[in-house]
C-alpha positions as a Markdown table, in Angstrom:
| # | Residue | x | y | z |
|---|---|---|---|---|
| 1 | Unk | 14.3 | 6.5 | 15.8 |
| 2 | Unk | 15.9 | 6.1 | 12.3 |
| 3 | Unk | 13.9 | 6.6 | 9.0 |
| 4 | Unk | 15.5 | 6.1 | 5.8 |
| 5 | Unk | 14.9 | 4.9 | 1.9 |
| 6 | Unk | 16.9 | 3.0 | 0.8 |
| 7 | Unk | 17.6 | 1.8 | -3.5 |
| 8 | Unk | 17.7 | -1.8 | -3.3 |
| 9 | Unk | 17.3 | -4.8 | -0.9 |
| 10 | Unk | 21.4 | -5.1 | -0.4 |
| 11 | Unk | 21.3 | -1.7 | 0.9 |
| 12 | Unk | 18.7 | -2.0 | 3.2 |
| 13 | Unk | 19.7 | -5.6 | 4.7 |
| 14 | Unk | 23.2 | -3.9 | 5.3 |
| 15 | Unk | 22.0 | -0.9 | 7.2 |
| 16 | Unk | 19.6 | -2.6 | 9.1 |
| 17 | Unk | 22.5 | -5.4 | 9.9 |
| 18 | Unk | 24.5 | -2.3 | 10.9 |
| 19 | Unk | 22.1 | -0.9 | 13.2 |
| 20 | Unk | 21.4 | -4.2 | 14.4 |
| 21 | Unk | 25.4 | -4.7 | 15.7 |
| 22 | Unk | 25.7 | -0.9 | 17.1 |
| 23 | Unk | 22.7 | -1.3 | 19.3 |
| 24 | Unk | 24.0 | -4.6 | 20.3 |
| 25 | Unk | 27.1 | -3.5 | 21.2 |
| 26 | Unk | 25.6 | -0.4 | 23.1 |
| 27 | Unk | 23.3 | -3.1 | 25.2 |
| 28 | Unk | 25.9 | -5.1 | 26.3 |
| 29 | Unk | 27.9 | -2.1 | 27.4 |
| 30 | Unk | 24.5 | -1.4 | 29.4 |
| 31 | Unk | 24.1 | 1.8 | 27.6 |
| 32 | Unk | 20.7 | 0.9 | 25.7 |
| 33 | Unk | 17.7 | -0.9 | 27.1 |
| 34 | Unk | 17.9 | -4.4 | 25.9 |
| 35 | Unk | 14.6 | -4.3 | 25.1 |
| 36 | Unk | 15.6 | -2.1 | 21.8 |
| 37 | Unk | 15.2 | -3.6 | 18.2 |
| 38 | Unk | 15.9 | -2.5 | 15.1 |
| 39 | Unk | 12.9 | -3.5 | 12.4 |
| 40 | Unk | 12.2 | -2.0 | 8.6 |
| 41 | Unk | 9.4 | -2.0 | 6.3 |
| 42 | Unk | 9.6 | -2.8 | 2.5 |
| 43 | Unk | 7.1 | -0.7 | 0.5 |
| 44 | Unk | 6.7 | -1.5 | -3.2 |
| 45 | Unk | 7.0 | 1.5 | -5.7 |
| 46 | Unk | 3.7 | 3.0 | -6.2 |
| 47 | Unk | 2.2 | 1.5 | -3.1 |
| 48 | Unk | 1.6 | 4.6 | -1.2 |
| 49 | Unk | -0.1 | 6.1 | -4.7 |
| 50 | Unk | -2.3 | 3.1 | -4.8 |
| 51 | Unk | -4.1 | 3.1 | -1.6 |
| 52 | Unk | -4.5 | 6.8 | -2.1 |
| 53 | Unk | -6.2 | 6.0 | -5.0 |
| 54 | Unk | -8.0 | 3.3 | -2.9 |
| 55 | Unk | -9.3 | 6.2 | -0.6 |
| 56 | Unk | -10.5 | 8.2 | -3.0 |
| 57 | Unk | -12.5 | 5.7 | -5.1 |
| 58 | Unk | -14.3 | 4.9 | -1.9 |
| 59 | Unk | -15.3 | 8.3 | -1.0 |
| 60 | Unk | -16.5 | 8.7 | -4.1 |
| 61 | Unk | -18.8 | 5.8 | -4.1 |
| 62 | Unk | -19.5 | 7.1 | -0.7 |
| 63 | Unk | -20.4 | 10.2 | -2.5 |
| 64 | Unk | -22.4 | 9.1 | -5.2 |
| 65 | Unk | -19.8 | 10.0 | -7.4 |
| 66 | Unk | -18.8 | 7.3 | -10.3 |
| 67 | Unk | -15.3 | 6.3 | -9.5 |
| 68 | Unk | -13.9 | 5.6 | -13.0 |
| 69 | Unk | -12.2 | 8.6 | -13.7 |
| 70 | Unk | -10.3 | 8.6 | -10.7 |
| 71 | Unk | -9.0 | 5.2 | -12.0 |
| 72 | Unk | -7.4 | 6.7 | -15.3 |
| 73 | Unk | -4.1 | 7.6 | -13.3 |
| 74 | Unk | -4.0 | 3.8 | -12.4 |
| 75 | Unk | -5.6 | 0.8 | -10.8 |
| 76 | Unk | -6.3 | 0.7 | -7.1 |
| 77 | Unk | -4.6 | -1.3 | -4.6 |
| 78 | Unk | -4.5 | -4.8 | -4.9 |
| 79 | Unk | -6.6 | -5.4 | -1.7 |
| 80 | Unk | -9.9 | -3.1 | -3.7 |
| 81 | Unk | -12.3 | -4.2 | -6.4 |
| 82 | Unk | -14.6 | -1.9 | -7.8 |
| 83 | Unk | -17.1 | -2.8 | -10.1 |
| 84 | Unk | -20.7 | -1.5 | -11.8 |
| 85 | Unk | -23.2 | -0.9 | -14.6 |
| 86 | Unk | -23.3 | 1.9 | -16.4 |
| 87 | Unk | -26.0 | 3.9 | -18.2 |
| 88 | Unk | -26.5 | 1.6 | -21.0 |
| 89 | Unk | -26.5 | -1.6 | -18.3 |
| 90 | Unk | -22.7 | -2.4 | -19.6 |
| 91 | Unk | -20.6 | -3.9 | -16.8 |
| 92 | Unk | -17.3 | -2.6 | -15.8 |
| 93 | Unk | -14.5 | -3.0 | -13.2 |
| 94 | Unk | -11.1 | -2.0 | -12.1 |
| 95 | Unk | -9.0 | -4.3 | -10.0 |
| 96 | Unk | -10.5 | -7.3 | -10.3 |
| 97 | Unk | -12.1 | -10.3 | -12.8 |
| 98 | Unk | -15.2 | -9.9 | -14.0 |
| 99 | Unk | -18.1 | -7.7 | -12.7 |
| 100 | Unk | -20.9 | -9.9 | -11.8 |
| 101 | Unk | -24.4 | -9.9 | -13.8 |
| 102 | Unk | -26.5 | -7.4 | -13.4 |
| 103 | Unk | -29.1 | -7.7 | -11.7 |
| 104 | Unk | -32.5 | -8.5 | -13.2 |
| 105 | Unk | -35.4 | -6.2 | -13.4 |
């Protein structure tokens, strides 16, 4: 198994072509299984930081714990909406539209 980062999309098309041919050529020898691939993952800067962030907001919540200051370093992941009221009955939310109404009573 390979792991590697790569700077830009151009580099990381050309290693993976590059793989890609030397395990081909190693499986028509009949030195590799022919079942081998070569794959890759694209991650987004700051996506790694994000769902952390993610995890921690919801053990907070799971805590009791208001989640807003875990927010300041940046929002969650885009798959996480996280909304409230706080003491004075003001909305908020992080990661979303709107929070919905409060409700009554």
């Amino acid at each position: 198994m390979t792991v590697a980062a790569y700077d830009n999309a151009a580099e990381w098309e050309a290693a993976l072509s590059a793989h890609d041919r030397r395990i081909r050529v190693e499986i028509d020898a009949g030195n590799r299984d022919p079942r081998e691939r070569v794959s890759g993952v694209a991650w987004p800067p700051g996506c790694h930081a994000e769902q952390a962030r993610g995890r921690l907001v919801r053990d907070a919540i799971g805590h009791g714990v208001d989640p807003r200051p875990l927010l300041d370093d940046g929002p969650p992941p885009s798959n996480v909406v996280v909304f409230g009221w706080d003491a004075d009955g003001q909305p908020w939310s992080a990661g979303g539209g709107e929070p919905p109404t409060p409700p009554a009573g």
